[in-house]
Each structure stands twice: as structure tokens, then as C-alpha cells.
TIGULUM-380494 format. One record per residue (C-alpha): z, x, y; residue number from 1. Coordinates in steps of 0.25 Angstrom, whole numbers, padded with zeros to 4 digits. Example, Ala and Ser with C-alpha at 12.3 -4.5 7.8 and 13.67 -1.06 7.14 Angstrom:
<sites>
+-------+-------+-------+-----+
!     Z !     X !     Y !   n !
+-------+-------+-------+-----+
!  0031 !  0049 ! -0018 !   1 !
!  0029 !  0055 ! -0004 !   2 !
+-------+-------+-------+-----+
</sites>
This chain:
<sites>
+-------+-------+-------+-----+
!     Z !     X !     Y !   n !
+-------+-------+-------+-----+
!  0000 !  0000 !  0000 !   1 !
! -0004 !  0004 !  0014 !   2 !
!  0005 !  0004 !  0028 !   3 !
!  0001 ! -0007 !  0036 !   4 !
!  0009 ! -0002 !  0049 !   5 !
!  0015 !  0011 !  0053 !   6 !
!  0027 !  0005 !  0061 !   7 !
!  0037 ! -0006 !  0059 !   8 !
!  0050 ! -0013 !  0066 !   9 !
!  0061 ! -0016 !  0056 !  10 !
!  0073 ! -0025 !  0059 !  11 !
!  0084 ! -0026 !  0050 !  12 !
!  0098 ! -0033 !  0048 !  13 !
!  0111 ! -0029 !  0045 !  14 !
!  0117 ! -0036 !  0034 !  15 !
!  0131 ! -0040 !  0027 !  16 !
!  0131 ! -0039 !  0013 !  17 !
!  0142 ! -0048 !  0002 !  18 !
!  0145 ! -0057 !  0011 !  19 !
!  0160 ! -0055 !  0004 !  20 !
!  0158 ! -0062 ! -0010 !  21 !
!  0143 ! -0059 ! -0010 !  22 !
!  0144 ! -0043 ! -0014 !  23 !
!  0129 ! -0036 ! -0017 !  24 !
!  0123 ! -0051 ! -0015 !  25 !
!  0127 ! -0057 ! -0001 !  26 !
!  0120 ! -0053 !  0013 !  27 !
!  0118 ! -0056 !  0027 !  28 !
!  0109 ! -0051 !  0038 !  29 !
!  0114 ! -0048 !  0051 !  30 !
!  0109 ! -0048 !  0065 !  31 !
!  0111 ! -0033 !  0066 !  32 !
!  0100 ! -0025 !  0064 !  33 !
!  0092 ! -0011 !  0063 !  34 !
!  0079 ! -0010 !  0069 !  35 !
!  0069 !  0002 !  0065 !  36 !
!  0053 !  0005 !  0066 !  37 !
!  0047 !  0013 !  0056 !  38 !
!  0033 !  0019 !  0059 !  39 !
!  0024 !  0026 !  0050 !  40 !
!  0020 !  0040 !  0051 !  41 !
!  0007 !  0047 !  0048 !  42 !
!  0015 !  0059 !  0043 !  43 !
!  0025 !  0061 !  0033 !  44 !
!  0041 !  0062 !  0036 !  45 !
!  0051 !  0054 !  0042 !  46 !
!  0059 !  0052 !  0056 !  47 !
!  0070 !  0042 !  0058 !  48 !
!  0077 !  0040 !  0071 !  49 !
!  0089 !  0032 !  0071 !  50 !
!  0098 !  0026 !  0082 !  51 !
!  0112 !  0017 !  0080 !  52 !
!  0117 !  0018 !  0069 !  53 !
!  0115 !  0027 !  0059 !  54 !
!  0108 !  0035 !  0069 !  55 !
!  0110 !  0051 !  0065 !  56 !
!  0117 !  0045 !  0053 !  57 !
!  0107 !  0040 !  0043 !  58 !
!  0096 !  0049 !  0037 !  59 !
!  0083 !  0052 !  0046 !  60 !
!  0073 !  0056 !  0035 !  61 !
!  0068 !  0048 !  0022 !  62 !
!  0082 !  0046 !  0017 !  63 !
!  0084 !  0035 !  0028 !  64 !
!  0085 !  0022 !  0024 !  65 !
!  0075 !  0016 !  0031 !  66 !
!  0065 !  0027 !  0027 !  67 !
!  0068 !  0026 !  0011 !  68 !
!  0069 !  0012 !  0012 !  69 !
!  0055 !  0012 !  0018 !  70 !
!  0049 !  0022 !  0007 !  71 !
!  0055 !  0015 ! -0003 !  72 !
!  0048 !  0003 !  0001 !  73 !
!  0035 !  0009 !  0004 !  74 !
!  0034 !  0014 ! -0010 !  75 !
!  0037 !  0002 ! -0016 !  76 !
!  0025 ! -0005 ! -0010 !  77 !
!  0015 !  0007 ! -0014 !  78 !
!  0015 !  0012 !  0003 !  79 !
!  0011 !  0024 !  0007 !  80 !
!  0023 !  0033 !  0013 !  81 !
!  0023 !  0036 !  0026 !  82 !
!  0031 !  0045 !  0036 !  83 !
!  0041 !  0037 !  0045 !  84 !
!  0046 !  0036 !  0058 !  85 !
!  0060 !  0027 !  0056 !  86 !
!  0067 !  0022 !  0070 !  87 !
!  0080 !  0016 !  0067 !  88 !
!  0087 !  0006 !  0077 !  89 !
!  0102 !  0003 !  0069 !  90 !
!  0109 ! -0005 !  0072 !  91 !
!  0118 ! -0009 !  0057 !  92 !
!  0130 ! -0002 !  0056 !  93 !
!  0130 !  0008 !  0044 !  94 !
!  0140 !  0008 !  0035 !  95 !
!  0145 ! -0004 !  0039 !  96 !
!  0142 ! -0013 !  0027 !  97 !
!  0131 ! -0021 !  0036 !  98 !
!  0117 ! -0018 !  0029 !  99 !
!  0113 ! -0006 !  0035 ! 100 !
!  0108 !  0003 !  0024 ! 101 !
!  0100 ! -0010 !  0019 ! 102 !
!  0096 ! -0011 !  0032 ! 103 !
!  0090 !  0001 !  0030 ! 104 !
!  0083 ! -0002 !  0018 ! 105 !
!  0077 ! -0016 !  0021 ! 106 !
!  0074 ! -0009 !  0034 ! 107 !
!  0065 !  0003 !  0027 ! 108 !
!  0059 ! -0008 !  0018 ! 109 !
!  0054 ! -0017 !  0028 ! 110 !
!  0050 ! -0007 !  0036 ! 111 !
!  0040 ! -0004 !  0024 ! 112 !
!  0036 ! -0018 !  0024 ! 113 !
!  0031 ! -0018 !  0037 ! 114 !
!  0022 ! -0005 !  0037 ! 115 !
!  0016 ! -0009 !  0024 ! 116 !
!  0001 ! -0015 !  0025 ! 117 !
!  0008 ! -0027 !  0015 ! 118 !
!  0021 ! -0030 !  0018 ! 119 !
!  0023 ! -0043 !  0009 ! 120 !
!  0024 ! -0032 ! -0001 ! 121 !
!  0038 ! -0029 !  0004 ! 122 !
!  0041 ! -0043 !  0004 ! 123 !
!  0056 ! -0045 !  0006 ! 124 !
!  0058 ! -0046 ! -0009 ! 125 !
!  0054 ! -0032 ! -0011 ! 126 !
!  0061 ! -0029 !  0002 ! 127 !
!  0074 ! -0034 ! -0003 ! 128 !
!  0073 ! -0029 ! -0017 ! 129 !
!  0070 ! -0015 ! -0012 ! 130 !
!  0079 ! -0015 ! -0003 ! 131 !
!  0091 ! -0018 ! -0012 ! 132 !
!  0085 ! -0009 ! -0022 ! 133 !
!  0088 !  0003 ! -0013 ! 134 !
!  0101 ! -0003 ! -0007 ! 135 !
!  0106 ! -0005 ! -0020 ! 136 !
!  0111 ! -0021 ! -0019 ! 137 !
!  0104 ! -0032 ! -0011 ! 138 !
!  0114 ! -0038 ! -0003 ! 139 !
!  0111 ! -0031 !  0011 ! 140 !
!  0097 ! -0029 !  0009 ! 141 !
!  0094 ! -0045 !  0007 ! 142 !
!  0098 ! -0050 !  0022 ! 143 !
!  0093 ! -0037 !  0028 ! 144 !
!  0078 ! -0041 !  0020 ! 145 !
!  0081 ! -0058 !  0021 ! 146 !
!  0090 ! -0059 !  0033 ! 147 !
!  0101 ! -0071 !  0032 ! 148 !
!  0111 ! -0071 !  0019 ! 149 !
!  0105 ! -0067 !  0008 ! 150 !
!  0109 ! -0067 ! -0007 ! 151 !
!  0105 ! -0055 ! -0017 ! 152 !
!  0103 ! -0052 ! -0031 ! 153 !
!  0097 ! -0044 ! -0040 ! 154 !
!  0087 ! -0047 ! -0053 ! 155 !
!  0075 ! -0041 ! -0055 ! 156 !
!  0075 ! -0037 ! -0042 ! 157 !
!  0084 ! -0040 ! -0030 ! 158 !
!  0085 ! -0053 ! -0024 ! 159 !
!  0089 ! -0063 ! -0013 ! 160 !
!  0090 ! -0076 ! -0005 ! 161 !
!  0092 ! -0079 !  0008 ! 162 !
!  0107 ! -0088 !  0011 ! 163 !
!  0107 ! -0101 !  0021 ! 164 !
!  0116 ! -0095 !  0032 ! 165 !
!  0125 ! -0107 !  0040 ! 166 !
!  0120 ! -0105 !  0055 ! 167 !
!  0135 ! -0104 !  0058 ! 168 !
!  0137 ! -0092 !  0053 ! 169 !
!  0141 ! -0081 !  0061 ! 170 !
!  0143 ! -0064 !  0057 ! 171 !
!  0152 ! -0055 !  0063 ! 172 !
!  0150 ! -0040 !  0057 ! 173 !
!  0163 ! -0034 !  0061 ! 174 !
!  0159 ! -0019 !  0059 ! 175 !
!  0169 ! -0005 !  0056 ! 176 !
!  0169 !  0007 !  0064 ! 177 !
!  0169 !  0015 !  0049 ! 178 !
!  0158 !  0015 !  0039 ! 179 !
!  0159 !  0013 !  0025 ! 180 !
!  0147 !  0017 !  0015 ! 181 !
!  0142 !  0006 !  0005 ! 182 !
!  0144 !  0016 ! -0006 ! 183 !
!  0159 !  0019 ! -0003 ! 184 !
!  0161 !  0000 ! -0001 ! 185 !
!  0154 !  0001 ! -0015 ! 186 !
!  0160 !  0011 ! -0021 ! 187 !
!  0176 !  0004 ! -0021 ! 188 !
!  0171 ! -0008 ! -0028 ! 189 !
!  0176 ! -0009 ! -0044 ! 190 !
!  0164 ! -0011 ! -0055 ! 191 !
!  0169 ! -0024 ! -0058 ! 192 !
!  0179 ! -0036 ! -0053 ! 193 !
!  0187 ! -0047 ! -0059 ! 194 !
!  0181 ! -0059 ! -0065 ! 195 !
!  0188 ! -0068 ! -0055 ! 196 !
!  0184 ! -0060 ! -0044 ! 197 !
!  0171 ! -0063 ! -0048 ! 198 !
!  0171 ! -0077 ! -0050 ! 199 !
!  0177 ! -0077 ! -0035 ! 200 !
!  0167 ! -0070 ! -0029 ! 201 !
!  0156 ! -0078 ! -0035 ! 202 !
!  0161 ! -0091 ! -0032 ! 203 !
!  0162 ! -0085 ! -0017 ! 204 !
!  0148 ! -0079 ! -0016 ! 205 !
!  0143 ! -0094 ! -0021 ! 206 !
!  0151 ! -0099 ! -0009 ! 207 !
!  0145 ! -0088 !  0002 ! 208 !
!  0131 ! -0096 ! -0001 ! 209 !
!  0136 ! -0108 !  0004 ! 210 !
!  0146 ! -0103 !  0016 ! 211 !
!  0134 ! -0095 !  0021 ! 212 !
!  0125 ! -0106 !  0022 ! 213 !
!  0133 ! -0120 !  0023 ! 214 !
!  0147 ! -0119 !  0024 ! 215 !
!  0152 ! -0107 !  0032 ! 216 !
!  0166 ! -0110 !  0033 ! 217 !
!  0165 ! -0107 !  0019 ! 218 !
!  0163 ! -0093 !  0022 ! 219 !
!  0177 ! -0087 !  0021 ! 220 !
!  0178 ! -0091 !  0006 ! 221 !
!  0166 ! -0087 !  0004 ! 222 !
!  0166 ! -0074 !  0007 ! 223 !
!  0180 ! -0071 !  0001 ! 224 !
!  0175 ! -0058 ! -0009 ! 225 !
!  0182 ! -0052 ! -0021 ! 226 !
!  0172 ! -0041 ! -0026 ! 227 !
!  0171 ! -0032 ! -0015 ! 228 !
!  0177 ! -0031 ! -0003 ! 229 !
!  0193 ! -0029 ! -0009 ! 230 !
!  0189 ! -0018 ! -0017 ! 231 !
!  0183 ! -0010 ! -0004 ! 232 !
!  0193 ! -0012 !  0006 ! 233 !
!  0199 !  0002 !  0002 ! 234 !
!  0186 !  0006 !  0009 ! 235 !
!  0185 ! -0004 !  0021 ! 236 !
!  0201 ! -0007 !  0025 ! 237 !
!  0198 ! -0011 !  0038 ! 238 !
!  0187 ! -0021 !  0034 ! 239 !
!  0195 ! -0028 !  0022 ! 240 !
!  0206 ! -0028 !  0031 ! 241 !
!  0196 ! -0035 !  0043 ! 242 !
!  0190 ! -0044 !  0031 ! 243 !
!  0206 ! -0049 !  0026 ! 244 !
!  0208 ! -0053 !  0040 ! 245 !
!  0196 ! -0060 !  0044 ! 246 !
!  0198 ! -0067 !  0032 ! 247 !
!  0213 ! -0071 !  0035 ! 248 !
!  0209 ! -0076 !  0047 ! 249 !
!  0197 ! -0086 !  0040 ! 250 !
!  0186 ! -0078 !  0044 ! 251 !
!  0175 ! -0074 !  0032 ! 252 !
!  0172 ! -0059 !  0033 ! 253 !
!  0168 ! -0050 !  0023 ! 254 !
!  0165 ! -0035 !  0023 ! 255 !
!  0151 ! -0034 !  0025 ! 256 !
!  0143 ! -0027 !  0015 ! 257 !
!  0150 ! -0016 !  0010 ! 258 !
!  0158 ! -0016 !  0023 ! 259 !
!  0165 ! -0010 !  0032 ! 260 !
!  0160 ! -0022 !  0042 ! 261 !
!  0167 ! -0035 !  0039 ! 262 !
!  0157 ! -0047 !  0040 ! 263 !
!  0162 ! -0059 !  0046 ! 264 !
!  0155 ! -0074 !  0041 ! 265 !
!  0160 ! -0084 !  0052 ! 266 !
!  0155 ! -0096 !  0060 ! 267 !
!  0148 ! -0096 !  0073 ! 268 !
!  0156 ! -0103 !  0082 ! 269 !
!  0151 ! -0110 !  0097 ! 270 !
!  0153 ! -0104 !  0108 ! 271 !
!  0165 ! -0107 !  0116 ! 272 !
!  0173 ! -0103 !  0128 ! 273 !
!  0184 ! -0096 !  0123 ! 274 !
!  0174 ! -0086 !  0117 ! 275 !
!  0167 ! -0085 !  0130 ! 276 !
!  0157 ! -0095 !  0126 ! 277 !
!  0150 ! -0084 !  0118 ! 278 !
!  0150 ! -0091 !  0101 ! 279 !
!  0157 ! -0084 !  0091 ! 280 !
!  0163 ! -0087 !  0077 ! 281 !
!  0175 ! -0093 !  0071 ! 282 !
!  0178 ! -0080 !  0067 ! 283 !
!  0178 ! -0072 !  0080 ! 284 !
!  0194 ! -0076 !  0082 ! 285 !
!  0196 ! -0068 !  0069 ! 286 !
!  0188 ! -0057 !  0070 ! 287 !
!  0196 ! -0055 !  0084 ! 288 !
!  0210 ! -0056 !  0080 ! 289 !
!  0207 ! -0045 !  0067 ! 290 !
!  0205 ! -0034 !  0076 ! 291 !
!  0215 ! -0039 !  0087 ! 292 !
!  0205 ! -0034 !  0098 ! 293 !
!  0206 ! -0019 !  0093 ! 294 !
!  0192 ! -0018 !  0086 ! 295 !
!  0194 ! -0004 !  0081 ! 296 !
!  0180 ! -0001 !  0081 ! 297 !
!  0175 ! -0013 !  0074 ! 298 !
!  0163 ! -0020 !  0080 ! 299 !
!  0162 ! -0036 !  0077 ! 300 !
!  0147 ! -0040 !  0077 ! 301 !
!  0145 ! -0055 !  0078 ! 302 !
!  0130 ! -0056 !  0070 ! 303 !
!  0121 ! -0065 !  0067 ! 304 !
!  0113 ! -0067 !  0053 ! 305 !
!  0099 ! -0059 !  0052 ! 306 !
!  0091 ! -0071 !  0047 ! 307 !
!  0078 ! -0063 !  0046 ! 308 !
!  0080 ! -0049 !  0039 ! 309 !
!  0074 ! -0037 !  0040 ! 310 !
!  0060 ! -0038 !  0049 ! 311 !
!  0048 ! -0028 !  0050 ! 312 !
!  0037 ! -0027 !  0061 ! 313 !
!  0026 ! -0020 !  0063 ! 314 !
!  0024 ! -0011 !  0076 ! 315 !
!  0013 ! -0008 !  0083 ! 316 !
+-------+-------+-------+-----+
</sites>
């Protein structure tokens, strides 16, 4: 297969992973995103430039995640490699358990689909099961591909659907000063849990379907989570204890991803006076009194659902 375009716009979401009971399966987009151009070259080699975050961090040769990505998916669509020029607008926090390295990935993907001469041949399907493959587990990849919720499997390849999303619902990414690797979040969970915490988790993932999309003041019960989140507060403290006491107070908040940010599922509420006529969400008052007005370094970003996933254009 032939390039169709030398260079490309890319926009992609952050995204929150579980969901509390949903772990490896449950995922939202947010409306946080990187934004990055790729062009083409007509020589061989690479050159990355990088501002916000990541910036002098992350690798600025093949092994960036965007680059491999891209490759990855060139070859698999039969395309001719090509020297690239990558420039990288981030704005995801890394580290943070909100999506960023499959970000990455979905980004370098789609990149490829759009400098492609036939781009339906990286149709999201392929996209997303390509994606996860590299990543390892789907559940950040889908809303960063789908956008919305999404719900993710895997059979002969990997999977997902998209999840009705109430238009009440309201996100607030409360996000650490300190990183914390996926690989370290993984690393404290036990090869295998109780029968009865099991059963639990199930029955609460079954009812995150319907808080998500009809009844949100369902949401505290269900995303109550006893598969992961217990078994890695020796590695997140400071969020567990944030999560118990959110929770306390009746507000649903879950460690996003593999954390450290703490994700807050609440309802939008209308604006009123006492809030300087600005809206806000029934969980605001909560989310105030847990840090007492000493925010330590935390930053809480109100954000709204990504509905459309990762886009591509092509640039003149």
C-alpha cells in the first residue's frame, strides 16, 4: 500500500480506565487531550519535538510511542516506511493513571490511517485491536479510539462497545503531584482473589451499565470495587485515603486507571448564586472539604466526556 498524504493532524483523549469495578474492561474519554502533526519525510531518520508534558522526558527517536506506534501500524497495512517528522502538543499527564501512553499508541496509529492512500484499511476495529495488542489490555485504548464509555473484551481479537452515557453526568480528574508507573500499580495486585470478591465485583460492574447511562444516582454502589484498588493502596496512600473519604461523604470516586489521579462520577448541577452563578456538581462541597483548602499540589480538573475519540486530518 502507497502513502496517500505526507502530513496529518491528530487529536486524542485522555482517558479513565475500571471505572472502580470494571478493571481491564471499563473506560471513559475525557476532554483533555494531546495534539500532534506527523509529516512524512523523503529521507530516512526521525526528529520528535515535544512541548508540555513529557517534554525532555520521553524518547525523541524510533522508541517514542507515537513513532512505534505508527510503524507498527504502517507495516501491518503492507506501507511503505518513511522518515518522520513528529511534533507533540501534550497535554495528558503522564504517570498519572489517565491514558497517556495509550494516547500514545492510538495517536501513532491513527496517524497512519491518515497518511495512508486507503485509510478504511485501518478501520477502527483494526485500530483498536492493534492498539490493545501493544498496550497489553484494551480498556484505555477503546475511549481513546470510540470516545464516550466504552466496554472491552477479548476473543479472537479485542473487542468493544460503546456505553449510553446520562447527560447529567459530570468528571472531575483530581490529579497528584507524584507519578506512579503502571507497571509498579500492577505489580502489588495477588494472582487471584476470593470467590465472594468475585461475585461482588460482577454483580457491581453489571450495575455501572445502568448508573452510567439511566440511573446515575446509582453510581456510588456502583463503582464500589474489591479487585484492585485495596491491594495497591501500599503504593497510592494519598489516593486511597482521598477515594475513602470522598466516598464517606457519598460521592463516587474511584482511582482512575492505575492511579494515582482519583476519578470523581458526579451529577451536574445548575448554576446557582451561591456558586457565583458558575454550574457545578453535587460533589463539588465534598471534593472541598477533603482538602480543607490546603490543595497540597493537587489539581482538580472539572472534565467533560470526549464523545468522538481519536481524529486525523490531512494538511495541506
Amino acid at each position: 500500500m502507497r502513502l496517500g498524504a505526507d502530513r496529518v493532524r491528530v487529536r486524542v483523549p485522555a482517558t479513565s480506565a475500571n471505572l472502580g469495578p470494571g478493571f481491564d474492561a471499563f473506560g471513559i474519554a475525557l476532554g483533555l487531550h494531546d495534539e500532534l502533526e506527523v509529516r512524512a519525510l523523503g529521507r530516512p531518520g526521525v526528529h520528535v519535538e515535544v512541548t508540555g508534558e513529557g517534554a525532555g522526558q520521553v524518547p525523541d527517536d524510533e522508541q517514542h510511542l507515537v513513532v512505534s506506534s505508527l510503524r507498527a501500524a504502517l507495516d501491518l497495512v503492507g506501507a511503505s516506511q518513511t522518515g518522520l517528522h513528529l511534533v507533540c502538543r501534550n497535554r495528558i499527564p503522564h504517570g498519572r493513571g489517565l491514558g497517556s501512553s495509550a494516547g500514545a499508541v492510538v495517536a501513532g496509529i491513527v496517524a497512519a490511517r491518515g497518511l495512508i492512500a486507503e485509510p478504511e484499511a485501518l478501520s477502527d476495529d483494526v485500530v483498536l485491536d492493534l492498539a490493545a495488542q501493544l498496550e497489553g489490555h484494551p480498556d484505555n485504548a477503546a475511549p481513546a479510539v470510540l470516545g464516550g464509555a466504552t466496554l472491552a473484551w477479548r476473543e479472537d481479537r479485542f473487542r468493544a462497545t460503546d456505553l449510553v452515557v446520562h447527560d447529567d453526568l459530570a468528571l472531575l480528574a483530581i490529579v497528584p503531584p507524584n507519578h506512579l508507573s503502571t507497571k509498579a500499580a500492577r505489580g502489588v495486585l495477588p494472582a487471584s482473589v476470593p470467590h465472594a470478591d468475585a461475585a461482588f465485583q460482577a454483580g457491581r460492574a453489571a450495575l455501572l451499565v445502568e448508573a452510567l447511562g439511566r440511573r446515575p444516582e446509582l453510581l456510588l454502589a456502583a463503582t464500589a470495587d474489591r479487585l484492585h484498588q485495596e491491594y495497591r493502596r501500599a503504593v497510592m496512600p494519598a489516593s486511597l485515603a482521598l477515594v475513602d473519604a470522598l466516598r464517606a461523604a457519598g460521592v463516587a470516586a474511584v482511582v482512575s486507571g492505575a492511579g494515582p489521579t482519583v476519578l470523581v462520577l458526579a451529577r451536574r448541577m445548575p448554576a446557582s448564586p451561591a456558586a457565583g452563578g458558575a454550574p457545578g456538581t453535587d460533589a463539588d462541597e465534598a471534593v472541598r472539604a477533603a482538602f480543607g483548602g490546603a490543595m497540597g499540589g493537587w489539581q482538580i480538573l472539572p472534565l467533560p466526556v470526549d464523545r468522538t475519540g481519536a481524529t486525523v486530518e490531512r494538511m495541506a
